[in-house]
Each structure stands twice: as C-alpha cells, then as structure tokens.
PyMOL Python script that loads the backbone (N, CA, C, O; Angstrom):
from pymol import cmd

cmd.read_pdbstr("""\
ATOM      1  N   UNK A   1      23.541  44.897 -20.808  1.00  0.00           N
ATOM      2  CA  UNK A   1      23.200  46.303 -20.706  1.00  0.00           C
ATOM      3  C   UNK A   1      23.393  46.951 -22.076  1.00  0.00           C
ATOM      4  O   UNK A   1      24.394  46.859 -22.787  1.00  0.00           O
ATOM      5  N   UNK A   2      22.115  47.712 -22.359  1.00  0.00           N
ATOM      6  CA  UNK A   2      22.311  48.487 -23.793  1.00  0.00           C
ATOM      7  C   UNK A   2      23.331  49.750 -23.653  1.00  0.00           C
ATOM      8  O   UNK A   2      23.506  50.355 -22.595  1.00  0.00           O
ATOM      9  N   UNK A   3      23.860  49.997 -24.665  1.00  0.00           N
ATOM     10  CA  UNK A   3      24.500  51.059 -24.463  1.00  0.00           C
ATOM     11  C   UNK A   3      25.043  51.715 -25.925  1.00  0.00           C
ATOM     12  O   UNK A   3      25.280  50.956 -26.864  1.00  0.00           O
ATOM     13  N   UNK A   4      25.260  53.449 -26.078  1.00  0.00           N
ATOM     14  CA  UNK A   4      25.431  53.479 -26.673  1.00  0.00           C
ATOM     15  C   UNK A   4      27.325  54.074 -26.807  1.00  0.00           C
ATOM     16  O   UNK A   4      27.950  53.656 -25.833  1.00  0.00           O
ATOM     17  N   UNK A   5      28.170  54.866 -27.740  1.00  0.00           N
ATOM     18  CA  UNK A   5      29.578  54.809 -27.483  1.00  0.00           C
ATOM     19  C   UNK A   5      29.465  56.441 -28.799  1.00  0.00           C
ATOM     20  O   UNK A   5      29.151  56.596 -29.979  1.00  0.00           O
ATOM     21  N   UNK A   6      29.874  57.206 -27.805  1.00  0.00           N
ATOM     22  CA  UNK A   6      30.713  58.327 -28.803  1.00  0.00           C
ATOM     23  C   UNK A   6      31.421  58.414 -29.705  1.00  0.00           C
ATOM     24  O   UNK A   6      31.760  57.232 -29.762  1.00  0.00           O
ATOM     25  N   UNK A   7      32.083  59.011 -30.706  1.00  0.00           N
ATOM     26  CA  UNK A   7      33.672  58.855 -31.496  1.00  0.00           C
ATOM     27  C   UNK A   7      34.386  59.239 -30.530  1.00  0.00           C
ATOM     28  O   UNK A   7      35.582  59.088 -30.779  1.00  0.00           O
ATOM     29  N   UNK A   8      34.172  59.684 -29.506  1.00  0.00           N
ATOM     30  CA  UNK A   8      35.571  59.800 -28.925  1.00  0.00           C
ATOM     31  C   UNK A   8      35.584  59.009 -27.782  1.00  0.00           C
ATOM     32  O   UNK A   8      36.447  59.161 -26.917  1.00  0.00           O
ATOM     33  N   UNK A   9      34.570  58.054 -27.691  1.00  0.00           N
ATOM     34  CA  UNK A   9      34.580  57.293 -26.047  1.00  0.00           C
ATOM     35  C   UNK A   9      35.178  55.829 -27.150  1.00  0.00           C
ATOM     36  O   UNK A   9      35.632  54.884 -26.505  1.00  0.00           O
ATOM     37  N   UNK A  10      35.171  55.713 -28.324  1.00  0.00           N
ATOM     38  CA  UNK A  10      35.703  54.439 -29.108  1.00  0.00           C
ATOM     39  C   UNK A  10      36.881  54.657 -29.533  1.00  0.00           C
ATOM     40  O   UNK A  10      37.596  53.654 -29.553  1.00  0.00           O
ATOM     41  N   UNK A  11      37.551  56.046 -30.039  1.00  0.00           N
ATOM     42  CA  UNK A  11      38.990  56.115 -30.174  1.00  0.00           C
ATOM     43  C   UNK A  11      39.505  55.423 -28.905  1.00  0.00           C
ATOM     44  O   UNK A  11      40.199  54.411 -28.815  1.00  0.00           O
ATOM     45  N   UNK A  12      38.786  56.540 -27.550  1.00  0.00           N
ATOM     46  CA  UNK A  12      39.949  56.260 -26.156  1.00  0.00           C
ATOM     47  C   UNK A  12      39.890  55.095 -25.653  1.00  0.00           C
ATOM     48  O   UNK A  12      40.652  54.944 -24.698  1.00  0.00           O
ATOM     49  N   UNK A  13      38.926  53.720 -26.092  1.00  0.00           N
ATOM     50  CA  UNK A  13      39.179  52.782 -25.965  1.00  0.00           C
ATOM     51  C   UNK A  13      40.759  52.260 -26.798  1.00  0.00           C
ATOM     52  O   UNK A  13      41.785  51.868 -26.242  1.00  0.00           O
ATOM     53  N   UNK A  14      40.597  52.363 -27.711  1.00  0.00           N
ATOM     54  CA  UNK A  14      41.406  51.729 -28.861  1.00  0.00           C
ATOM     55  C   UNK A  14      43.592  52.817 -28.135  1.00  0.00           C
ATOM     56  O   UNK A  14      44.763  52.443 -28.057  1.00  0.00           O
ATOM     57  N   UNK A  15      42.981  53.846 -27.903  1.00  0.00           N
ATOM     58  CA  UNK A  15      44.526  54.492 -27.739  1.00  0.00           C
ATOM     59  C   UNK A  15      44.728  54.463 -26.321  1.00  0.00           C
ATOM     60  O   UNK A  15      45.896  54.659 -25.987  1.00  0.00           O
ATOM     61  N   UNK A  16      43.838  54.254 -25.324  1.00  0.00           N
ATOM     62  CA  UNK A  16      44.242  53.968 -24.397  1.00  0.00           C
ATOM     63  C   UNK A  16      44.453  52.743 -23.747  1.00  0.00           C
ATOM     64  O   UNK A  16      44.865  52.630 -22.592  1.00  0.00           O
ATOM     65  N   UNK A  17      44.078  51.558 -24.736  1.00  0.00           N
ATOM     66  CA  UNK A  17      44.434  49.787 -24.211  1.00  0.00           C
ATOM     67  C   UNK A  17      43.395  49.180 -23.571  1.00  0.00           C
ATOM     68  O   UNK A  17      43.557  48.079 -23.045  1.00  0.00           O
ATOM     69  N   UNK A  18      41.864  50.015 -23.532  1.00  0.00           N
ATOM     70  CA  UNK A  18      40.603  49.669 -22.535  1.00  0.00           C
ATOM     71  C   UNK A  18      40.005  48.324 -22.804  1.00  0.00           C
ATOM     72  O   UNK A  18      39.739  48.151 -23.994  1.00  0.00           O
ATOM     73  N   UNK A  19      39.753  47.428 -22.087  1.00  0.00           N
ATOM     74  CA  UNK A  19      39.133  46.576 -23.279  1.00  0.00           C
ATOM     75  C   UNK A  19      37.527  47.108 -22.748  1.00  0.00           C
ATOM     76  O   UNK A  19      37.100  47.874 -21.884  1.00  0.00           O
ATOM     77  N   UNK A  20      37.030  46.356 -23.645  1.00  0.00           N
ATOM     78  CA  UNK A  20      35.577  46.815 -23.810  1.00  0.00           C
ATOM     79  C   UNK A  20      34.734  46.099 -22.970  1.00  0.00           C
ATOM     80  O   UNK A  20      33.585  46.499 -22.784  1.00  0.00           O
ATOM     81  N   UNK A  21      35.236  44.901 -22.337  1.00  0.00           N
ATOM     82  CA  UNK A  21      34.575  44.461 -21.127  1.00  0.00           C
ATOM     83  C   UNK A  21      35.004  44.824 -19.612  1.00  0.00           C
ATOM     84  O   UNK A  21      34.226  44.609 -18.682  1.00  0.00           O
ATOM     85  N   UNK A  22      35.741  45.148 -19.499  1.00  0.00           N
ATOM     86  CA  UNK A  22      36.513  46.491 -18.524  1.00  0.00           C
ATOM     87  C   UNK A  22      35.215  47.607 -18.374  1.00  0.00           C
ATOM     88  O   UNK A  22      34.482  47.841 -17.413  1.00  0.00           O
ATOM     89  N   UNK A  23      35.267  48.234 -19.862  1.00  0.00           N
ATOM     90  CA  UNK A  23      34.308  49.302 -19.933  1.00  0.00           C
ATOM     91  C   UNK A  23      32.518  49.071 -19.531  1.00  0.00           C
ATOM     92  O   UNK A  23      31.787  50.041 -19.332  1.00  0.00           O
ATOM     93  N   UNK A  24      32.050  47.705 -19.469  1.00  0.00           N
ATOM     94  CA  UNK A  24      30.976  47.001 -19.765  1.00  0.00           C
ATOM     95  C   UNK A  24      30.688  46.566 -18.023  1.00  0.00           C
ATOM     96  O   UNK A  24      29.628  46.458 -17.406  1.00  0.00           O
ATOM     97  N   UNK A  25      31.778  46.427 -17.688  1.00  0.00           N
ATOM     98  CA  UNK A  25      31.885  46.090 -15.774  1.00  0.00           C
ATOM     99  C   UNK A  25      31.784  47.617 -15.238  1.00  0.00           C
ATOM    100  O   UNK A  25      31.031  47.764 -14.276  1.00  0.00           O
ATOM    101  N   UNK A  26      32.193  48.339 -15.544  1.00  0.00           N
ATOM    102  CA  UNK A  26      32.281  49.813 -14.821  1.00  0.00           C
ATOM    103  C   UNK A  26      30.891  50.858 -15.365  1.00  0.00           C
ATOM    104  O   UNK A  26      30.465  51.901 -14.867  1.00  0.00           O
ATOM    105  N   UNK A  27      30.543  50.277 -16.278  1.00  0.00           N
ATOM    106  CA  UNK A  27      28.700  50.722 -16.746  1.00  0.00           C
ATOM    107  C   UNK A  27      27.749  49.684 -16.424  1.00  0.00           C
ATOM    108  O   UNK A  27      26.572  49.912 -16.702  1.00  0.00           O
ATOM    109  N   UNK A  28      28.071  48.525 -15.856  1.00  0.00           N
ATOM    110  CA  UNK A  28      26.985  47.881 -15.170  1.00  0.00           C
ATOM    111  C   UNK A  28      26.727  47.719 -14.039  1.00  0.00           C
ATOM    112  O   UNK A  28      25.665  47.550 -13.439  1.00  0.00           O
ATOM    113  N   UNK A  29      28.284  47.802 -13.589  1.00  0.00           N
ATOM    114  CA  UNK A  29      28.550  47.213 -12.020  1.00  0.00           C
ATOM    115  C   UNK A  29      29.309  48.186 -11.117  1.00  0.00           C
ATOM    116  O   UNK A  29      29.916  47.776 -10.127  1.00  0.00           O
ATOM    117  N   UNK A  30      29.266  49.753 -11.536  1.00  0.00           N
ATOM    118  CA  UNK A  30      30.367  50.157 -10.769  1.00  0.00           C
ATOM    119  C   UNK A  30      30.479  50.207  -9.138  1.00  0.00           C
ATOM    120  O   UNK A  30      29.546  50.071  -8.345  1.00  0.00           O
ATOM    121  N   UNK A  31      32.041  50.468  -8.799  1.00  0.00           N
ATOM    122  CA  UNK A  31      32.080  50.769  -7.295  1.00  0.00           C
ATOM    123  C   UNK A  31      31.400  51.768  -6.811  1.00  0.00           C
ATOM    124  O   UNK A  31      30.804  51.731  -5.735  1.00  0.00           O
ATOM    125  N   UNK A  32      31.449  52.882  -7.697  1.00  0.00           N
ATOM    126  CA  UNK A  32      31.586  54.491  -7.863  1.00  0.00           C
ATOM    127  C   UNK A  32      30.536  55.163  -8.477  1.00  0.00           C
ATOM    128  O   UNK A  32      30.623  55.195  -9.705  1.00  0.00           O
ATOM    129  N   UNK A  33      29.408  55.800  -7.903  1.00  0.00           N
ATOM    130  CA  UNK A  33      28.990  56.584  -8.823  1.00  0.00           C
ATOM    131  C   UNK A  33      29.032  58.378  -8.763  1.00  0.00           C
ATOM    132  O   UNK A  33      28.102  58.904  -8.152  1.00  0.00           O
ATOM    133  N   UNK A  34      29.778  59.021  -9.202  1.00  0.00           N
ATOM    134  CA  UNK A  34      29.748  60.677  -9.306  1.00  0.00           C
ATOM    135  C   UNK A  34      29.267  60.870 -10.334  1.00  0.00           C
ATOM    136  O   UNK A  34      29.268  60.281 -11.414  1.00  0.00           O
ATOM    137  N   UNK A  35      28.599  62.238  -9.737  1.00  0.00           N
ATOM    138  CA  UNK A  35      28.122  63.602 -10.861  1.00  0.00           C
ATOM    139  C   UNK A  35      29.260  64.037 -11.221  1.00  0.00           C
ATOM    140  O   UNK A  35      30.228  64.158 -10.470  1.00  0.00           O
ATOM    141  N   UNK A  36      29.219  64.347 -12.595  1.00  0.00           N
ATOM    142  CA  UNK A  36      29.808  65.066 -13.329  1.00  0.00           C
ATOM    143  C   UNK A  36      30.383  66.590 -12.712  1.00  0.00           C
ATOM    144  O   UNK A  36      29.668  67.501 -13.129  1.00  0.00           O
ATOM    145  N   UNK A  37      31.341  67.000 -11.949  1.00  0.00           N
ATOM    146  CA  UNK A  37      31.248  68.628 -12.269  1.00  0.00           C
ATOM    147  C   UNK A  37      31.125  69.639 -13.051  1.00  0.00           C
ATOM    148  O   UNK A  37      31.033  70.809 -12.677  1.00  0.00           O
ATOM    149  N   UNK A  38      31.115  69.199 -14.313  1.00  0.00           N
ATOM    150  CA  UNK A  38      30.441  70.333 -15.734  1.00  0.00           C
ATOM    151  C   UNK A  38      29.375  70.006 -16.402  1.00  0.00           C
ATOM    152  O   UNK A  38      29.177  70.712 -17.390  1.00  0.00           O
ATOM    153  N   UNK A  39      28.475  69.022 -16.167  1.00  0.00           N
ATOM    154  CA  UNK A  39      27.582  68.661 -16.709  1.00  0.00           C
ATOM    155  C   UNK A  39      26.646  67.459 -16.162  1.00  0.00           C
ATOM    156  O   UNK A  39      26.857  66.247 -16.168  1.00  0.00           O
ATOM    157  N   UNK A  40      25.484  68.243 -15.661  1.00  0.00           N
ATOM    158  CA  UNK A  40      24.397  67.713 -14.171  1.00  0.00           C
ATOM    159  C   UNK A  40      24.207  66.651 -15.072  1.00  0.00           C
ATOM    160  O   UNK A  40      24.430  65.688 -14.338  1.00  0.00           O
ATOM    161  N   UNK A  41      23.864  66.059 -16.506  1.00  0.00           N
ATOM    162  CA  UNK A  41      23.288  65.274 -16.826  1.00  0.00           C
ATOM    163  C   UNK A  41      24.205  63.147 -17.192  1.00  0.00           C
ATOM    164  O   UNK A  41      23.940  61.988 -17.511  1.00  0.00           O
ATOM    165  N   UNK A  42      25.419  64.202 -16.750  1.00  0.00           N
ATOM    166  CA  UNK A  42      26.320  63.083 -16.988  1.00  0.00           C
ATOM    167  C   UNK A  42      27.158  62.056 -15.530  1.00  0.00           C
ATOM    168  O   UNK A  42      27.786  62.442 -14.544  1.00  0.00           O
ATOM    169  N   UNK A  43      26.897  61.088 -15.867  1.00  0.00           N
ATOM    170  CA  UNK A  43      27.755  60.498 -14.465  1.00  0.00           C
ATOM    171  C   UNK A  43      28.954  60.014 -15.081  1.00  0.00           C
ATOM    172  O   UNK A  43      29.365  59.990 -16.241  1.00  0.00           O
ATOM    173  N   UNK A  44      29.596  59.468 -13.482  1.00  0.00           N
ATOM    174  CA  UNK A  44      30.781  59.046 -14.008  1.00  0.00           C
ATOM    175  C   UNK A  44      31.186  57.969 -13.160  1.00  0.00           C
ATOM    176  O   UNK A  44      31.503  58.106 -11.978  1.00  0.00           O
ATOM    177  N   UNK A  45      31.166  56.761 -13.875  1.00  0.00           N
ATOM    178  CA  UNK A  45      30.887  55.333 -13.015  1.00  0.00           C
ATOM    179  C   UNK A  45      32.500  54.794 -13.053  1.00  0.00           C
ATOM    180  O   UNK A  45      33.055  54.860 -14.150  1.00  0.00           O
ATOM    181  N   UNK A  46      33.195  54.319 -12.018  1.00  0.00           N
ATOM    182  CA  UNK A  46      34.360  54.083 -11.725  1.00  0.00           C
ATOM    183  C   UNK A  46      34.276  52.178 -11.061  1.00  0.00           C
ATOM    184  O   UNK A  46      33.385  51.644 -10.400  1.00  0.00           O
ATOM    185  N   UNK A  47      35.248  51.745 -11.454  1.00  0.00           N
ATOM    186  CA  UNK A  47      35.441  50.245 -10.798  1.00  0.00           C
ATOM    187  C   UNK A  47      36.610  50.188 -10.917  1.00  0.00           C
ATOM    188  O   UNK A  47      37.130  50.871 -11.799  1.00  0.00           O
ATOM    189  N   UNK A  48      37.456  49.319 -10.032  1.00  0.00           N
ATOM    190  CA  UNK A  48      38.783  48.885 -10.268  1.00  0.00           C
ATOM    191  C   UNK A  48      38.798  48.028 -11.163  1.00  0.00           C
ATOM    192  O   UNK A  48      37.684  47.681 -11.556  1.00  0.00           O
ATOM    193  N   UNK A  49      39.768  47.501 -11.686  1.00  0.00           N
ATOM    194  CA  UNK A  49      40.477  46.735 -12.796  1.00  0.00           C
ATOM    195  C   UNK A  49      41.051  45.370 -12.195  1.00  0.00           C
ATOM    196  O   UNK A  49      42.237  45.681 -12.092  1.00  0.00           O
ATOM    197  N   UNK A  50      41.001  44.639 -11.939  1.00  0.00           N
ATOM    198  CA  UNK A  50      42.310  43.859 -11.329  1.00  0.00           C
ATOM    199  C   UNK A  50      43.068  42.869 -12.096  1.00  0.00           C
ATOM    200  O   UNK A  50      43.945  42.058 -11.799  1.00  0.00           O
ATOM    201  N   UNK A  51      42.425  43.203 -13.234  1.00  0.00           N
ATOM    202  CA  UNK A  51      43.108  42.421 -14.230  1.00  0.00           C
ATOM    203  C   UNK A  51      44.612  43.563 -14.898  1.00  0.00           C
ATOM    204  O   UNK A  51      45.433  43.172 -15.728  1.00  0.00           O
ATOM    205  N   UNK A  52      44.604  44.794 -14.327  1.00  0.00           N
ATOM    206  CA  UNK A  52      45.362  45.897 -14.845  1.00  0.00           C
ATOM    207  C   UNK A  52      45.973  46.461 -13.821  1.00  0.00           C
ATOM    208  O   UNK A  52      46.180  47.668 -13.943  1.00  0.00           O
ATOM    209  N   UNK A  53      46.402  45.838 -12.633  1.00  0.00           N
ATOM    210  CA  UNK A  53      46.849  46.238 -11.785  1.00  0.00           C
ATOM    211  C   UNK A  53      45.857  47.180 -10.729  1.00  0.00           C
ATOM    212  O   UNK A  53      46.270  48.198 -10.173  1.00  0.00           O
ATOM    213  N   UNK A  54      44.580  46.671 -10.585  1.00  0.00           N
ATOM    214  CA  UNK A  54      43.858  47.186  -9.532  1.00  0.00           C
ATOM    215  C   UNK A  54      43.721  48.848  -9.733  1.00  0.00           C
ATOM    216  O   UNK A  54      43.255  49.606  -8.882  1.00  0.00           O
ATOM    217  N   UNK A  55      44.137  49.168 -10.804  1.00  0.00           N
ATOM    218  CA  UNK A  55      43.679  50.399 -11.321  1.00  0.00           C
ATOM    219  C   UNK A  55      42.162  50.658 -11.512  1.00  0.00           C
ATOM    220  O   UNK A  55      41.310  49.783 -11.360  1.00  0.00           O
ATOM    221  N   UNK A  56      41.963  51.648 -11.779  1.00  0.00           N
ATOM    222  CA  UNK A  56      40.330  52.809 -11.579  1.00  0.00           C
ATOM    223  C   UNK A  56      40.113  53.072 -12.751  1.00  0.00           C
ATOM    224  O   UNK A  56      40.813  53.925 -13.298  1.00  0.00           O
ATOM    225  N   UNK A  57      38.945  52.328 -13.556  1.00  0.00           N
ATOM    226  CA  UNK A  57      38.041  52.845 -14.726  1.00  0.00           C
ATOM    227  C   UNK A  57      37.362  53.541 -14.538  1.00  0.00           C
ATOM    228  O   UNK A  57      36.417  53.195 -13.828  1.00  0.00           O
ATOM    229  N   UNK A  58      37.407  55.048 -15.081  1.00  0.00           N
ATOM    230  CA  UNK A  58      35.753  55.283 -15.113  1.00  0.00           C
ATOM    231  C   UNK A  58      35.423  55.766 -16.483  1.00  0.00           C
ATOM    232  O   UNK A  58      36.181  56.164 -17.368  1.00  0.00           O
ATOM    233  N   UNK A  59      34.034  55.634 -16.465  1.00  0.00           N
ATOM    234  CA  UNK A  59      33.719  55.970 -18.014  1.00  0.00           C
ATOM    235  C   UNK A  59      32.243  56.880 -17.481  1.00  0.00           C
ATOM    236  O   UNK A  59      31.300  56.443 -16.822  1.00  0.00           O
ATOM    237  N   UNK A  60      32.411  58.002 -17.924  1.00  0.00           N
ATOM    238  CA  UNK A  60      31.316  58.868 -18.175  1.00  0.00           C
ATOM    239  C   UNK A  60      30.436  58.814 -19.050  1.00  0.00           C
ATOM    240  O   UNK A  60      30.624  58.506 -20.227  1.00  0.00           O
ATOM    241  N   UNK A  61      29.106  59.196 -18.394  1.00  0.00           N
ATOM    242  CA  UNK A  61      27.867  58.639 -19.442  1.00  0.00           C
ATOM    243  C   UNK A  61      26.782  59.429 -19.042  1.00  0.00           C
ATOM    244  O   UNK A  61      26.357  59.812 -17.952  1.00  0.00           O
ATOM    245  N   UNK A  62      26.349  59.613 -20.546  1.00  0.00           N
ATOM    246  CA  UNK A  62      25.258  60.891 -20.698  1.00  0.00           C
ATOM    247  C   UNK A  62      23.894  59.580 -19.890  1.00  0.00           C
ATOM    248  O   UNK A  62      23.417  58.455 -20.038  1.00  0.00           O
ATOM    249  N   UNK A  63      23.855  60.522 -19.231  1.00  0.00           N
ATOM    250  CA  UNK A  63      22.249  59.442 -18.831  1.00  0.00           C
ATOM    251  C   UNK A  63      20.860  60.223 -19.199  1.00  0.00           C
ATOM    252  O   UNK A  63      19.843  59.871 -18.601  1.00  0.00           O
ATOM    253  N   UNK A  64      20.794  61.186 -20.084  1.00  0.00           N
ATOM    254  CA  UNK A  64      19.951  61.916 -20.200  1.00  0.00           C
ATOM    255  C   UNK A  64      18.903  61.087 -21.906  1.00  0.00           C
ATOM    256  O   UNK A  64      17.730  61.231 -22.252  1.00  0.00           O
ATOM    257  N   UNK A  65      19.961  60.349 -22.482  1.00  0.00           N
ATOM    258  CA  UNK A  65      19.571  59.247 -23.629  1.00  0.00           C
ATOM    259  C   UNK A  65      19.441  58.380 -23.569  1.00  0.00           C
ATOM    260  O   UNK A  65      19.998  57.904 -22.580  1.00  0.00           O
ATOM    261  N   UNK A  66      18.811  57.551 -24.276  1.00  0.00           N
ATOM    262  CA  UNK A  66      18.282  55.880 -23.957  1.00  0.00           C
ATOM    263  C   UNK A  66      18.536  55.452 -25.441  1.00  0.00           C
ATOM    264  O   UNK A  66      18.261  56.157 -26.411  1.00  0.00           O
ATOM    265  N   UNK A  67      19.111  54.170 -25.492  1.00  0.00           N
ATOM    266  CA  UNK A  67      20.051  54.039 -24.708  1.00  0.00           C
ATOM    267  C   UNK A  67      21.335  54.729 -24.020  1.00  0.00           C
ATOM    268  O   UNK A  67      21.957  55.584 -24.649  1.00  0.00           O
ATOM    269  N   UNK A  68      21.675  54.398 -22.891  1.00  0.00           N
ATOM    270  CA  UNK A  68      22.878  55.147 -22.106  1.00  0.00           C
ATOM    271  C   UNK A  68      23.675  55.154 -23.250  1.00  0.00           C
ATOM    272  O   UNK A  68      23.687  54.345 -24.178  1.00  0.00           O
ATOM    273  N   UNK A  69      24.979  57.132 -22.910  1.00  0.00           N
ATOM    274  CA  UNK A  69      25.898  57.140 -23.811  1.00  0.00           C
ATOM    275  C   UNK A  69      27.151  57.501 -23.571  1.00  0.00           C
ATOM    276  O   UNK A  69      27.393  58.648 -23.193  1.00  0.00           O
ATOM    277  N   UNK A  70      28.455  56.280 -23.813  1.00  0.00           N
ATOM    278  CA  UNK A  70      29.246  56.708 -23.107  1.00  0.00           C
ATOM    279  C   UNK A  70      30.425  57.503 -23.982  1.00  0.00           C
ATOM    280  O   UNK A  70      31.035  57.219 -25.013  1.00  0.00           O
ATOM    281  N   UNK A  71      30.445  58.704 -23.012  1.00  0.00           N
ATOM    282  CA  UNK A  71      31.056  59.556 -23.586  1.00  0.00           C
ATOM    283  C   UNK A  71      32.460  59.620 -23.847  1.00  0.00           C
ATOM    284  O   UNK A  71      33.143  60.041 -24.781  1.00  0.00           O
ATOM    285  N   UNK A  72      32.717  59.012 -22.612  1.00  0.00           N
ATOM    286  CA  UNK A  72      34.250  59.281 -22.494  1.00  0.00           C
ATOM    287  C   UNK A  72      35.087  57.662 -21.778  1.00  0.00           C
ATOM    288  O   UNK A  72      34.196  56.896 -21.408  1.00  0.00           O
ATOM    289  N   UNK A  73      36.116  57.234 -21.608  1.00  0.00           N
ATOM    290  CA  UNK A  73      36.757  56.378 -21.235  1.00  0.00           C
ATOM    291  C   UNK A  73      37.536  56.611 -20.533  1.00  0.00           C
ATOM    292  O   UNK A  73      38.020  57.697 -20.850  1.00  0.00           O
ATOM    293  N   UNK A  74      38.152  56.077 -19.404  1.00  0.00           N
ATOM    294  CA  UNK A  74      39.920  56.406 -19.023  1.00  0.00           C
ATOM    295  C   UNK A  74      40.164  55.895 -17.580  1.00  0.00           C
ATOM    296  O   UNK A  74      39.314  56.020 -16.698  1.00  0.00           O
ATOM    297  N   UNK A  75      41.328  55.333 -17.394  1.00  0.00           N
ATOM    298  CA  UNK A  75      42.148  55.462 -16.321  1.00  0.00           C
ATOM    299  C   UNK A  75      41.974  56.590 -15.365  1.00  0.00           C
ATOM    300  O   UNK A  75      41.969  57.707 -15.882  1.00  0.00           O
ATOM    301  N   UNK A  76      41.823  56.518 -14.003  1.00  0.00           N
ATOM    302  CA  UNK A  76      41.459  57.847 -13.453  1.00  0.00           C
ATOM    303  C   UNK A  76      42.684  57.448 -11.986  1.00  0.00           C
ATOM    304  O   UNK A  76      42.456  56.691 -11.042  1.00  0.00           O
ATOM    305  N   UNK A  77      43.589  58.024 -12.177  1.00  0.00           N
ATOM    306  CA  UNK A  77      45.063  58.348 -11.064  1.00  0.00           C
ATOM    307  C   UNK A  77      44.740  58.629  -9.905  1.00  0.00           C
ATOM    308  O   UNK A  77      45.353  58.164  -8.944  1.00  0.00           O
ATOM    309  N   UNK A  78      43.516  59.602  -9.762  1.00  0.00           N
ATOM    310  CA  UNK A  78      42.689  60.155  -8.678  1.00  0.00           C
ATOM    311  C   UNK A  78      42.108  59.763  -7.875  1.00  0.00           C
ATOM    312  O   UNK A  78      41.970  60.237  -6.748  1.00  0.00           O
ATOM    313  N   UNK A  79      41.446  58.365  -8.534  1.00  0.00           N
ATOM    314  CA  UNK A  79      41.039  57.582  -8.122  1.00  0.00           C
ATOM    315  C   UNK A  79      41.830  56.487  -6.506  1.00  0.00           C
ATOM    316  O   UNK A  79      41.418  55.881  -5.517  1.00  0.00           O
ATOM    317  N   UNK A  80      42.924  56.773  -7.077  1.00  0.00           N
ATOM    318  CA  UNK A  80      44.136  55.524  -6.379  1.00  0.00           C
ATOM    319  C   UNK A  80      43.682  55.512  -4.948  1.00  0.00           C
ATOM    320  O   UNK A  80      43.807  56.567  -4.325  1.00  0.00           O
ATOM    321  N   UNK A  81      43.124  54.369  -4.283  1.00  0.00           N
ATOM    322  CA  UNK A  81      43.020  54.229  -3.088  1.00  0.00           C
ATOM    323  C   UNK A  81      41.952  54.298  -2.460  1.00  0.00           C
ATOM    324  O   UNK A  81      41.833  54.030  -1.265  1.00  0.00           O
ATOM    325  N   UNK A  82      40.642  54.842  -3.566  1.00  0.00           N
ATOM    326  CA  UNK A  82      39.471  55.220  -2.982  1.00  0.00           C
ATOM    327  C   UNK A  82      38.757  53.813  -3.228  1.00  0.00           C
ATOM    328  O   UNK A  82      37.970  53.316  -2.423  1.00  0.00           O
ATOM    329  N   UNK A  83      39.010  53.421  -4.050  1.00  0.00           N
ATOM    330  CA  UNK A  83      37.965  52.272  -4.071  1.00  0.00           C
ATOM    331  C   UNK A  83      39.082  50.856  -3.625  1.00  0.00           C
ATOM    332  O   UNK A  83      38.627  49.716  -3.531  1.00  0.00           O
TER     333      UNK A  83
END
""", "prot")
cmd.dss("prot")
cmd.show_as("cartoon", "prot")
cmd.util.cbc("prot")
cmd.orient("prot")
C-alpha cells in the first residue's frame, strides 16, 4: 500500500515506540474504520497490536490525497475493549 507520512505522523512514530509495520497493518488492514470528528475528510483506522499487549493503533489519514496521508499516529486507551 502507497502511502504518504506527515512531520508529525514520523516524529510520533519515533517518540511514541510505533513500529512502522504496526502502522502499515492498521492502514491496510484495519479492525476499525471512523470519521474523523473535526475533519469529514480524514479517517481514522484502528487495529489491535498483539505484539504490544493487544493494544489499539490508530493512525489517521487524510484520504482526500493520493497517495493516502497519514497524519497522525498513536495508541488509542479508548479504544480498550472495542475491538
């Protein structure tokens, strides 16, 4: 999957411990797909981890560009239990 990566969706890889195939499973394959609540053009694709303790990736992504762009990275707490 093509894709493209923000400055700030590549810091929060690097400061938050993401690896980048983590990030690459949850933009190809997610469990999860939500709309954005501040911005119609962005989703926000979520998968568990189970290599990280069955924790919740999601990474938000402008889908309005080609290639896809992901904006943002992170652990999502909120997540716990839904998927």
């Amino acid at each position: 999957m093509e894709y493209g990566l923000t400055m700030h969706a590549r810091e929060a890889l690097v400061e938050r411990g993401i690896a980048v195939e983590w990030m690459e499973a949850a933009l190809s394959d997610p469990m999860l797909v939500l709309p954005d609540p501040d911005d119609p053009a962005v989703e926000r694709r979520f998968r568990r981890i189970a290599e990280f303790e069955g924790r919740v990736l999601g990474a938000a992504v402008d889908t309005k560009v080609e290639p896809l762009r992901t904006v943002s990275v992170f652990f999502d707490r909120k997540m716990k239990g839904r998927l």
